[in-house]
Structure formats: structure tokens, C-alpha cells
C-alpha positions in Angstrom: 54.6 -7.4 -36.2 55.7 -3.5 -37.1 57.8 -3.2 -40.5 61.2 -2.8 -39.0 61.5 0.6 -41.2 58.4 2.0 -39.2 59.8 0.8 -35.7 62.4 3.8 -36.8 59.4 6.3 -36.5 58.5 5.5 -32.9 60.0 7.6 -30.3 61.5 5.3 -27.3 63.0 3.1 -30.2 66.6 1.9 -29.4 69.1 0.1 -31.5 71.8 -2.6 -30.5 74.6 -2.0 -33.3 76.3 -5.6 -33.3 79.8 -4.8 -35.0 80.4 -1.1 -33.7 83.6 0.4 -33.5 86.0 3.5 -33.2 87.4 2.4 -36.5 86.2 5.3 -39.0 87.0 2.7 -41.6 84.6 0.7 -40.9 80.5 1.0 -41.2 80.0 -0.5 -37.8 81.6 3.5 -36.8 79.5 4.9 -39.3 76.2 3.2 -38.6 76.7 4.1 -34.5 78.0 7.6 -35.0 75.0 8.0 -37.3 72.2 6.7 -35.5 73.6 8.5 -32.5 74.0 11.7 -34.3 70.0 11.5 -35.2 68.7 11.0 -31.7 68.3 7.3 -30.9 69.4 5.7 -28.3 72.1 3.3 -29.3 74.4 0.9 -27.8 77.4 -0.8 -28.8 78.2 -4.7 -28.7 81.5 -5.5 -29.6 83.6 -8.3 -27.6 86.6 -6.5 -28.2 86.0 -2.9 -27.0 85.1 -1.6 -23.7 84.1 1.3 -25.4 82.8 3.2 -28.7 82.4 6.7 -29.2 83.0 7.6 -25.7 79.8 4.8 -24.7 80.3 1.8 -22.8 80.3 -0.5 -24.9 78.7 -4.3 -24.7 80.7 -8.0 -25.1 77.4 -9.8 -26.4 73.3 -8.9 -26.3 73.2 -10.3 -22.9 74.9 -7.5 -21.0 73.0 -4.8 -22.5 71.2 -2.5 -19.7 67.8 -2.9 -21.5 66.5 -5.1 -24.4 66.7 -3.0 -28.0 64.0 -2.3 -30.4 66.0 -3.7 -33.2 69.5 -5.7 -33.5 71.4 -4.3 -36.4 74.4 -6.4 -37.8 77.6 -4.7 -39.3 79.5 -7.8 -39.3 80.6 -10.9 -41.3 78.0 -13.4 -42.0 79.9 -16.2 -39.7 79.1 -13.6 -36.4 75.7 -12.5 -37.9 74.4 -16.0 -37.6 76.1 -17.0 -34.6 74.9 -13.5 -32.3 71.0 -14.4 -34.7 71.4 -17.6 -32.7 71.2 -14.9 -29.6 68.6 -13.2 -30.3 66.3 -16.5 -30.8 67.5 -16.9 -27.4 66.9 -13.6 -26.0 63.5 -12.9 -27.7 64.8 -10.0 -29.7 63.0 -10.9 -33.3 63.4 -7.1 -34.8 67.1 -7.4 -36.7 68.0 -5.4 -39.5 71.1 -6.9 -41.6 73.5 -4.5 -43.1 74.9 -5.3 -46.3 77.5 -7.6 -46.5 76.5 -9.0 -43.0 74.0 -11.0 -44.9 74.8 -14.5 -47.1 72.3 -17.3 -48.2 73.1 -19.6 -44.6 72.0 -16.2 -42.6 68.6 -15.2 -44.6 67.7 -18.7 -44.4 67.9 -18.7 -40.6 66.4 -15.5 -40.5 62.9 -16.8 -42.4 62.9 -20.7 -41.0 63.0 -18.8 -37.7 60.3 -16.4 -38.3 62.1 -13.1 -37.6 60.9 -9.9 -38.0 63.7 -8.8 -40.1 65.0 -6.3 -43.4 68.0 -7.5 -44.9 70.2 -6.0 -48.0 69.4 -2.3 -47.3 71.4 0.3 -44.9 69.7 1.6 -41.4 71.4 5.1 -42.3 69.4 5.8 -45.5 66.0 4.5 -44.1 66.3 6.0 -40.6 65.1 9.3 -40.7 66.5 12.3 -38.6 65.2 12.3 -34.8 64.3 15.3 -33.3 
């Protein structure tokens, strides 16, 4: 498996932000706005919007148009482990918890379940700027 940080660095990467929002309060705004802004393509999953940032946006992982690179989390633990539940599902391994979507219940799951995974560091600094 590819370090998620380097799986940043490949061109057709795309990111499922879990948590997005038009709320400019909130990081799951800042994160998609962000990534957007530097060239990936992104989509939005958040049960209670139809949209974010203009995009269609996604009720759960299942609805998405194509599978993502990586699944990052800007949400409360509780949601984090329940959507990480999902993704074992799904087959989408690559997941990159925010800050604060993290707690000791959610990075157990995340190692007993072998995941591919960076936790406790933001996808804005790491990601670089897309061209």
C-alpha cells in the first residue's frame, strides 16, 4: 500500500470529503473548498445537503459516481466510525482522519482493520497545490 500523503502526488487522485458543507465555520467547508481550489477532484457526502459549493453533493459512500482514492473525515468520532464501518464494506481502505474526527474507539478500528490510513494531521497542509 502507497502512504496516503503520496497518493496526494498522483494525478487522477480523488477525494470523498465525509463531513463537507457550505458552512464557512466549519472545516468540512474549508477542507472541500481547499482541495477543490488545488485541482482534485472532490466530492461531497453529507446526508443532509443536496449540495456543497455548487457540487452535487452525496447522502453516504454508496452513491458516489466513482470509488475515491481516499475517504477524508471532517466529522465527530461517533460518524467517523460508523461511515469507517462503510468503507470496510465498500473496499475503500485509503482514509485520512482530520483532527478531532479521530478518538481512541476510531484509531483502534482503523489498525484491527488493517486500513491504510493517516490520522491526527490536516489534508490541507500535506496536500500540495495541483496544477
Amino acid at each position: 500500500m502507497k502512504d496516503i500523503a503520496t497518493l496526494l502526488d498522483e494525478p487522477d487522485t480523488s477525494i470523498a470529503v465525509v463531513g463537507a458543507t457550505d458552512n464557512s465555520a466549519k472545516y468540512g467547508s474549508v477542507i472541500y473548498r481547499d482541495l477543490k481550489r488545488k485541482g482534485f477532484k472532490v466530492y461531497p457526502v453529507n446526508p443532509n445537503r443536496n449540495t456543497v459549493d455548487g457540487d452535487k453533493a452525496s447522502a453516504s459512500l454508496e452513491d458516489l459516481p466513482d470509488p475515491p482514492t481516499i475517504v477524508n473525515f471532517v466529522v465527530p468520532p461517533h460518524v467517523t466510525l460508523n461511515v469507517l464501518r462503510k468503507c470496510l464494506e465498500l473496499g475503500l481502505t485509503n482514509v485520512w482522519v482530520q483532527p478531532g474526527a479521530e478518538n481512541p474507539e476510531v484509531l483502534a478500528f482503523l489498525h484491527e482493520n488493517q486500513f491504510n490510513y493517516l490520522a491526527n494531521a490536516c489534508i490541507m497542509v500535506e496536500s500540495r497545490l495541483k496544477t
